[in-house]
N, C-alpha and C positions, 0 to 999 in steps of 0.2 A: 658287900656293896658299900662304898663311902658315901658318907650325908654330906649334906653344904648345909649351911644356914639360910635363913631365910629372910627377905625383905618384907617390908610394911604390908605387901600384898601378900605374904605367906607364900612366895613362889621362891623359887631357889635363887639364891644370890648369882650363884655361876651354875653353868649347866654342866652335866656327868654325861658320859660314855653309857648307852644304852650297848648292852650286850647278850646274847644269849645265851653264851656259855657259862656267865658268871648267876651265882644267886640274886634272886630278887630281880632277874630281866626274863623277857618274854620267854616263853621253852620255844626251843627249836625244832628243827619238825625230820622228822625219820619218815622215809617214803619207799614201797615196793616200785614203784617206778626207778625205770634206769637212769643212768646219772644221766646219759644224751636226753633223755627227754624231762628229765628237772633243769637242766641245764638249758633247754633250749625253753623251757617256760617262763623261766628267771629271765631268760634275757627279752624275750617277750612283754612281760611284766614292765621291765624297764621301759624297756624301746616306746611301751603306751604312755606312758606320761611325758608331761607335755613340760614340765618343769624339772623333772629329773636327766640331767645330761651323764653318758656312760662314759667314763673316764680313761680306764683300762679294764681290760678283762683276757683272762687266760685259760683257757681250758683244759691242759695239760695240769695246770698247778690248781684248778677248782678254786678260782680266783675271781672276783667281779666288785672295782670298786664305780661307786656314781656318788655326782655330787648332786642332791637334793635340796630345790630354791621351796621356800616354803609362799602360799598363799600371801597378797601384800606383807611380806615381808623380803626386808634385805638379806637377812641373817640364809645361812646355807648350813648345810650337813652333809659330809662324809660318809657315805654307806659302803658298807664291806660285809660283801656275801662267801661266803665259804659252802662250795659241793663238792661234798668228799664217800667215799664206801667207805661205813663200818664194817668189823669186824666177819657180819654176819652175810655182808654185800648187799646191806639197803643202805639206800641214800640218804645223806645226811646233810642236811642244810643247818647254815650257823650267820648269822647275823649280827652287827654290832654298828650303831651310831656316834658320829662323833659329830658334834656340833663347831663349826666354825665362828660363834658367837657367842657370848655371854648367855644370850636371852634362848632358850628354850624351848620352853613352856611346854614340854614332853611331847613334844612333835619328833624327835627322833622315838620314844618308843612309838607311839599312832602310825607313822611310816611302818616302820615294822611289823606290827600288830596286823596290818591290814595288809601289807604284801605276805604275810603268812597266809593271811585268810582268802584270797583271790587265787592263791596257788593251790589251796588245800580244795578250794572250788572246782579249779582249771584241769588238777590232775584226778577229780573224782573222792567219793568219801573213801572207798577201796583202797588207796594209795597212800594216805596215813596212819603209820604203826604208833603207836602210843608208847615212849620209851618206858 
């Protein structure tokens, strides 16, 4: 994980790439549900909010990007979902933010955070394997 420095407010000067893959970003979530129906909850997920507009998505490639307006603010972020079969043929969901603004203030990972948590809801506590 790279560090920034920090302003007078102790918040990060620039903001970083929230990721799931990488250490130090949210874990990503492995599901017994099939990939149609993670796939169609993802986009569901999307589709409800009212500030996130879906950009492209592909479902061949387990592809989904959206661009996320955050609460009074201007600033936006780049969200990129990844639904792919591991090895073992559960679903593997992978998430990463990029922010299109200096400013922040860890609302690409809370985005994250909490569309994990609405899906790990939506698909049942039965449907997340713990890597």
């Amino acid at each position: 994980m790279t560090t920034t420095s920090s302003n007078r407010a102790g918040r990060p000067a620039s903001a970083e790439p929230v990721d799931t893959r990488t250490s130090g970003g949210p874990d990503g979530r492995l599901y017994t549900a099939s990939f149609a129906v993670v796939w169609d909850q993802v986009l569901d997920e999307i589709r409800a909010r009212s500030r996130w507009e879906l950009v492209h998505h592909d479902e061949e490639l387990g592809l989904i990007t959206v661009r996320c307006r955050g609460f009074m603010s201007s600033g936006a972020s780049l969200l990129t979902v990844w639904v792919s079969l591991d090895d073992n043929g559960l679903t593997r969901l992978d998430l990463r933010s990029v922010p299109e603004t200096r400013r922040d203030l860890g609302s690409g990972e809370r985005r994250i955070r909490e569309l994990l948590g609405r899906l790990d809801h939506a698909l049942g506590a039965g449907a997340r394997v713990s890597p």
